[in-house]
C-alpha atoms as one frame of an Amber mdcrd trajectory, in Angstrom:
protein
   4.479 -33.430  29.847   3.664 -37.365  29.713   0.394 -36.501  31.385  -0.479
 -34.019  28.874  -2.459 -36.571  26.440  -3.564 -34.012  24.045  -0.011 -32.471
  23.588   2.449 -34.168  20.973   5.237 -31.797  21.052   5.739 -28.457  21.914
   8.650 -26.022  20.858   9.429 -22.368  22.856  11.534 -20.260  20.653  12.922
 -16.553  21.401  15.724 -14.564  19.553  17.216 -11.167  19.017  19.279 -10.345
  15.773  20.242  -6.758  13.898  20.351  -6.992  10.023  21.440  -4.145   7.686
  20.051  -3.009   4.710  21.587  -0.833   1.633  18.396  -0.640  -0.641  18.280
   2.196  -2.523  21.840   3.051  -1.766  23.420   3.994  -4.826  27.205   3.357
  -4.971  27.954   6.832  -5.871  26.189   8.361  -3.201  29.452   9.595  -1.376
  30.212  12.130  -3.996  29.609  15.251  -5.029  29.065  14.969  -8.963  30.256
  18.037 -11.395  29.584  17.760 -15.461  29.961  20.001 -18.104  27.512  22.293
 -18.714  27.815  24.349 -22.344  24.768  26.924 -22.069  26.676  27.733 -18.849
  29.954  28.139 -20.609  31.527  31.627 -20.264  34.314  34.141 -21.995  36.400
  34.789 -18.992  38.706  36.910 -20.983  35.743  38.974 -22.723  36.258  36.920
 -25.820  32.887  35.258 -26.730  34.641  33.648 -29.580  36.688  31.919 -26.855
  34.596  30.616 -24.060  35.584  28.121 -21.065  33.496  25.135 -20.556  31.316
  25.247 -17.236  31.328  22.641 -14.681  28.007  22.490 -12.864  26.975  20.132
  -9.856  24.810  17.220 -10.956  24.873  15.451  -7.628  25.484  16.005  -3.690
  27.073  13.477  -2.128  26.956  12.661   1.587  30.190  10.772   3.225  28.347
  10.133   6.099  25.259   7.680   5.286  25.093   4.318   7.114  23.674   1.104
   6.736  19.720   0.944   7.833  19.202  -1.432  10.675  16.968  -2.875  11.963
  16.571  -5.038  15.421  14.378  -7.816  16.028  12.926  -9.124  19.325  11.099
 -12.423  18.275   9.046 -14.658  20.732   6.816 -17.799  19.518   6.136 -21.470
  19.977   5.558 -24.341  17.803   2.934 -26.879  18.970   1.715 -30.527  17.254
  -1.866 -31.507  19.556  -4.694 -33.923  19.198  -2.741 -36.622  17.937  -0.561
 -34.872  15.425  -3.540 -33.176  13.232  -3.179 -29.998  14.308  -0.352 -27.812
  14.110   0.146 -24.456  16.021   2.712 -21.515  14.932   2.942 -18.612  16.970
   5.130 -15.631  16.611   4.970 -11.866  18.516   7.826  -9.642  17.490   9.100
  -5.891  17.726  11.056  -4.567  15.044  13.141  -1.447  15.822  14.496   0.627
  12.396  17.231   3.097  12.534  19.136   5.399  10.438  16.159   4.873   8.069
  17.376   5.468   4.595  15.594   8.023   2.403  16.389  10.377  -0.607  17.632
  13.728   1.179  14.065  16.395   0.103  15.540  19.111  -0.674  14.005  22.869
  -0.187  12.186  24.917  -2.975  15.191  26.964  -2.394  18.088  24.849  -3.441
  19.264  23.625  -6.761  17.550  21.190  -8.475  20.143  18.375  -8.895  20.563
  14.897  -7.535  20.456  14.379  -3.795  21.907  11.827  -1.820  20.252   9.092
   0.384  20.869  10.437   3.908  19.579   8.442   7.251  16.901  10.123   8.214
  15.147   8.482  11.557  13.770   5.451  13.158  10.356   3.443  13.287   8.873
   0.784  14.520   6.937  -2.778  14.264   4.409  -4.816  16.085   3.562  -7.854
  15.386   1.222 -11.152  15.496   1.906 -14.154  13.234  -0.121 -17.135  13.847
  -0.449 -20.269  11.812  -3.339 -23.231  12.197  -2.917 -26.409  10.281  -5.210
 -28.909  10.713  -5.167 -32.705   8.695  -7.636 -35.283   8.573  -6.429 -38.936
   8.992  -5.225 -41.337   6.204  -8.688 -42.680   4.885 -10.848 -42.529   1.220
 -11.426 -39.237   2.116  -8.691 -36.725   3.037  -8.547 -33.012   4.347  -5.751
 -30.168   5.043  -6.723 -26.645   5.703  -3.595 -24.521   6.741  -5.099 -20.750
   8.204  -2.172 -17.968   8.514  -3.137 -14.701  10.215  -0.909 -11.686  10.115
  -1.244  -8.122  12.050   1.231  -5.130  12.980   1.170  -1.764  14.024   3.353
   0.828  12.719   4.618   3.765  14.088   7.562   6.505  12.921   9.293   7.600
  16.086  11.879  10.059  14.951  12.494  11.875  12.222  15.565  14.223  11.525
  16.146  14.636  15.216  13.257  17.403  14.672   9.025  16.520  16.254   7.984
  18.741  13.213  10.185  17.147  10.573   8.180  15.261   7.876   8.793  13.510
   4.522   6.760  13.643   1.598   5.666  11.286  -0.869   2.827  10.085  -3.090
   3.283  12.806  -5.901  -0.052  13.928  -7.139  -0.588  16.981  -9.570  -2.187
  18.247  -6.076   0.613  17.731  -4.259   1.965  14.863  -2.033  -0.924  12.522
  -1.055   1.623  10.998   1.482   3.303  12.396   4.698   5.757  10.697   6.836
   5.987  12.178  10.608   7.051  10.859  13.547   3.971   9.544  15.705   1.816
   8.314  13.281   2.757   5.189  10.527   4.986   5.961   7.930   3.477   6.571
   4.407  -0.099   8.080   6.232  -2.048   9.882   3.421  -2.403  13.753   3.976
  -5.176  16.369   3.004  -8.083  18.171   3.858 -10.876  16.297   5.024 -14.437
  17.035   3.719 -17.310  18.295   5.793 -20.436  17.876   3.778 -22.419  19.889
   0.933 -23.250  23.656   0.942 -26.939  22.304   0.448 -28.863  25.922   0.138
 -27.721  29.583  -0.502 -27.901  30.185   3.163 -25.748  27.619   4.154 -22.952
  29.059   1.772 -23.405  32.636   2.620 -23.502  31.728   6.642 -20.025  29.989
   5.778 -18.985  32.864   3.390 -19.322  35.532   6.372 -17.696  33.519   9.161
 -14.712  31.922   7.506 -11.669  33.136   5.697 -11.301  30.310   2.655  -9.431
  29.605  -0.079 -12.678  28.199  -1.898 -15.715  29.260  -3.229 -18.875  28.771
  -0.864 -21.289  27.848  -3.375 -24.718  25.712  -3.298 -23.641  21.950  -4.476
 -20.298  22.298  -3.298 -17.942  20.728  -1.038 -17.312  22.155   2.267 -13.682
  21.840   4.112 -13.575  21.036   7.844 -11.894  23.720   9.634  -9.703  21.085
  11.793  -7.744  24.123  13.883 -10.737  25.718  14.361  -9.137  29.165  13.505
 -12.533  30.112  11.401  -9.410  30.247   8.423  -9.310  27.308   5.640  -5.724
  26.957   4.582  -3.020  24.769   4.547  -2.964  24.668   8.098  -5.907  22.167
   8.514  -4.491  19.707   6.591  -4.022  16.512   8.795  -3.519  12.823   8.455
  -6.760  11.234   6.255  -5.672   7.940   6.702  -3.095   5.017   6.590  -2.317
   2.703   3.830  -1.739  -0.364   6.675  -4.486  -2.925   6.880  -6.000  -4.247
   9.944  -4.643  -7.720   9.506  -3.953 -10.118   6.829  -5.279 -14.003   6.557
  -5.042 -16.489   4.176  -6.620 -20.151   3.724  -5.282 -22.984   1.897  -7.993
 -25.705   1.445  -6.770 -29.132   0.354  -9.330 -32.310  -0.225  -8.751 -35.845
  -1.685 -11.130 -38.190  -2.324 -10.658 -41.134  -3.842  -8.607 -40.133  -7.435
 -10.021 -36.984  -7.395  -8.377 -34.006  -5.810  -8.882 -29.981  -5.093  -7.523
 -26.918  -3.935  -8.494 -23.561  -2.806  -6.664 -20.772  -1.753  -7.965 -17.499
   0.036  -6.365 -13.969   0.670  -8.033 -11.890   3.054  -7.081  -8.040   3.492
  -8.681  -6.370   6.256  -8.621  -2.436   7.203  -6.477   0.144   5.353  -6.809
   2.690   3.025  -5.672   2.978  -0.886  -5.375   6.690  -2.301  -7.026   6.144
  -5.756  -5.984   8.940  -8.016  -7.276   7.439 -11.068 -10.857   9.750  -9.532
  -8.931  12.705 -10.323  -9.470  11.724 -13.876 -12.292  10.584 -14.533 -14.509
  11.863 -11.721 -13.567  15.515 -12.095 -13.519  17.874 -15.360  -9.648  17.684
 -15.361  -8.911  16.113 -19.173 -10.687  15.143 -22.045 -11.567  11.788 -21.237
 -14.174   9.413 -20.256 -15.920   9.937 -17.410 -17.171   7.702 -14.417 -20.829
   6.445 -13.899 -20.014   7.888 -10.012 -19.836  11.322 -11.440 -23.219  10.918
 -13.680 -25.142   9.424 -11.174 -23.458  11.178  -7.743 -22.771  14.371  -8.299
 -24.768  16.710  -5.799 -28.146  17.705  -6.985 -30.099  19.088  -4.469 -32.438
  15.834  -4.131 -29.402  13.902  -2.999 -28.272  16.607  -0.811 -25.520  15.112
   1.796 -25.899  11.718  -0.026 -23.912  13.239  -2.873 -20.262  11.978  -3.753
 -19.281  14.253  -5.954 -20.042  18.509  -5.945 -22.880  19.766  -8.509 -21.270
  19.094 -12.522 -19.866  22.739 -12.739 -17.396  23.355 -15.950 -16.231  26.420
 -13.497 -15.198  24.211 -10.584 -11.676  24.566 -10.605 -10.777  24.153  -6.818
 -12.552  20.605  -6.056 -10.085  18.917  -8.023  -6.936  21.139  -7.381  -6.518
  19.866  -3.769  -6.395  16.695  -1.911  -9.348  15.036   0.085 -10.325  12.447
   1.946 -12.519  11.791  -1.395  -9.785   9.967  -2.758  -9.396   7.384  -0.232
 -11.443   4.654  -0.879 -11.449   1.176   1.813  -8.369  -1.357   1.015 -10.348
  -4.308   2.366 -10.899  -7.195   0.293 -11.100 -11.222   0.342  -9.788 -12.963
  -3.435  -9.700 -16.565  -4.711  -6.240 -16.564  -5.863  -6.411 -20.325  -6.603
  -8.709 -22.819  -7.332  -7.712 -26.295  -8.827  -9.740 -29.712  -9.775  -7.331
 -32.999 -10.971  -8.574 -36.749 -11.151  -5.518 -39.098 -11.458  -5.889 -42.243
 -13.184  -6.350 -45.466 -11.310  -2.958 -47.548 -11.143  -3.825 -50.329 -13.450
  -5.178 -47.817 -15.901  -1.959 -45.972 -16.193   0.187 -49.320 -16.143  -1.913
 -50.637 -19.306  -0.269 -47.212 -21.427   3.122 -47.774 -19.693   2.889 -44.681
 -17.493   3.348 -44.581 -14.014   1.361 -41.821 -13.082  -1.216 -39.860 -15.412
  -2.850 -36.394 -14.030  -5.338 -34.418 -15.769  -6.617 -30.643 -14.082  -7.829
 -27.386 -14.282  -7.229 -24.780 -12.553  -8.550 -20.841 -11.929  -6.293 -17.926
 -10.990  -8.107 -14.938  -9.677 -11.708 -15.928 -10.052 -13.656 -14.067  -7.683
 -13.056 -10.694  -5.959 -15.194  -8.667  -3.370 -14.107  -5.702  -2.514 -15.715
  -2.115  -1.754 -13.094  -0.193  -3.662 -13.904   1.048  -6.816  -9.949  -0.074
  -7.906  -9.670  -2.444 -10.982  -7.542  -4.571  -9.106  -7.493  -4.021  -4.740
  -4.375  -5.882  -4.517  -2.673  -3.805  -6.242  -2.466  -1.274  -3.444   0.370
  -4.079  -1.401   2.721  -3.629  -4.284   2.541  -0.180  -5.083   5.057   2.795
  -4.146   7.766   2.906  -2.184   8.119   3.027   1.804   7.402   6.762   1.993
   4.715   6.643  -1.177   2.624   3.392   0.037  -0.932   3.279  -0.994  -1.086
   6.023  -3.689  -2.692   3.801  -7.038  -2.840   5.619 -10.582  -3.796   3.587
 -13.570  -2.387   0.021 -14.062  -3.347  -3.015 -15.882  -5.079  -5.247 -13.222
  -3.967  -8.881 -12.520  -5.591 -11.103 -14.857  -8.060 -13.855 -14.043  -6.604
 -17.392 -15.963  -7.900 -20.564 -16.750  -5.095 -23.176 -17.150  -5.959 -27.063
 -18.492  -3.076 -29.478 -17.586  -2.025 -32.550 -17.712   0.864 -34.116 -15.268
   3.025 -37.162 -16.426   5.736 -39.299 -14.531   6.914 -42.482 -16.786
């Protein structure tokens, strides 16, 4: 290692660990819950006069839910080169999760009461964390930019004991925009995927006469990929649209000093992924009696823009377009955002000793400032915070984060 001039110090680390987690586990979820239930109150002896309160079930309880857990393999080194300015962090890991915890779905054909978490399979995670920091030397003019990039891969392996078992999520009024199976990452959105325009009469009759279909083959209107390729559109060619898991994640923190004057920047980059906006199903469709998008003014299929269309022909009568879920309503997750941006100037020593302080900092600072994103979403970032593990990605309407502008002044005396 002495002969290593360019290495300062260097740090291997590896571990394995197993961590539980309750979440979501209510306390009562053990029992099975009766209450009283007076419309179901009944005169046992014939007397209605004289009737016996009813005990109903509210809840099922299940004895026999665990603890999720989840094990973690964890291999990485820390590294200080080129004279202690740069800093390396690296970390690969694989995260196995079992006896997943989820809210027992009950059938259509059961009672509609309470049901109990229940373990219902395993998944798993991974990983690449890597962090760069890199600092200039003590001088007039100083630098420190810290770079963090993040990926996984995600992938259900079991669910229920069962290769067909599934979980829903991401309620819609179309239905779950959200399926959970085992081979594919949990929370991947779910629907039909669309296959063009009917662009001319013959296009719709052609389609008409060789497939069986639950919609209405008509000029300026959306046409469903067959995916099974049984010439029948139904449920069954519904398939995975699309995952709510980015590509990777990176972030930048920028830090400069010159002089008195100081500033910092700090970057979020979100790569890859999808978001499920179902704010379109309001606005881009003749669903309610509200305002209406500039997409579905300016998009909607005429029979200039043909295939370039977004949106079918505006149709009062087009009831099916919006009753079902697409891969319309996915829309690209991807987007880079200032979070933070800051300017101070601290006073010089001897100007702060002449008013008796010992330090005097004015700055301002921007939160959210700039945005670019291809999603049509008031706020992108919203998507990471949205839904729960089995509902990820699914975004209705929300107020957006804010952009700020904050004037301060910091003070030691």
């Amino acid at each position: 290692m002495a002969d290593i001039s360019w290495l300062d110090d260097l740090k291997l680390r590896g571990s394995w660990g197993v961590i539980g987690n309750q979440n979501g586990l209510d306390n009562n979820n053990q029992y099975d819950v009766y209450v009283t239930s007076d419309p179901n109150s009944y005169g046992i002896s014939g007397d209605n006069g004289n009737r016996v309160i009813a005990m109903v079930p509210s809840r099922i309880g299940n004895p026999n839910t665990r603890w999720e857990k989840s094990a973690t393999v964890n291999l990485g080194f820390d590294a200080t080169v080129l004279n202690s300015s740069l800093d390396i962090n690296f970390d690969w890991y694989v995260r196995r999760t079992t006896d997943l915890l989820a809210v027992n779905q009950a059938p259509f054909t059961g009672p509609s009461i309470t049901q109990p978490s229940i373990n219902v399979g395993e998944l798993t995670n991974r990983g690449v964390d890597l962090g760069l920091t890199k600092r200039s030397k003590p001088g007039v003019f100083q630098y420190s930019a810290s770079l963090i990039f993040s990926t996984y891969r995600n992938e259900v392996v079991r669910i229920l004991d069962n290769p067909l078992a599934t979980l829903a999520g991401g309620s819609t009024r179309m239905g779950n925009a959200v399926l959970t199976q085992a081979g594919y990452p949990i929370s991947s959105f779910y629907g039909y995927q669309i296959d063009g325009f009917f662009n001319s009469a013959a296009e719709a009759e052609a389609y008409a006469a060789e497939y069986s279909t639950w919609l209405t083959p008509e000029v300026g209107r959306w046409r469903i990929k067959d995916i099974n390729g049984d010439k029948r559109v139904d449920g069954n060619d519904r398939t995975i649209i699309g995952s709510p898991h980015p590509d990777f994640q990176t972030s930048l923190n920028l830090s400069l000093a010159y002089k008195n004057f100081d500033f910092n920047c700090f970057l979020f980059w979100n790569q890859g992924g999808s978001v499920f906006n179902y704010t379109r199903y309001v606005i881009d469709f003749h669903t309610f009696t509200t305002n209406r998008s500039k997409r579905m003014l300016y998009e909607s299929w005429t029979p200039e823009l043909g295939n370039r269309a977004k949106l079918p022909k505006l149709d009062l009568n087009d009831s099916y377009s919006s009753s079902n879920i697409t891969d319309y309503f996915l829309e690209d997750a991807s987007y880079l955002r200032m979070k933070t941006v800051q300017l101070g100037y601290t006073l010089p020593k001897a100007w702060s000793d002449r008013i008796g302080l010992e330090r005097f900092r004015i700055y301002v600072q921007g939160q959210n400032l700039l945005t670019f994103s291809r999603s049509t979403l008031m706020d992108p970032g919203y998507v990471q915070a949205s839904g729960g593990d089995t509902s990820m990605g699914v975004v209705n309407n929300y107020v957006p984060t804010p952009k700020q502008f904050i004037f301060g002044l910091s003070v030691n005396l």
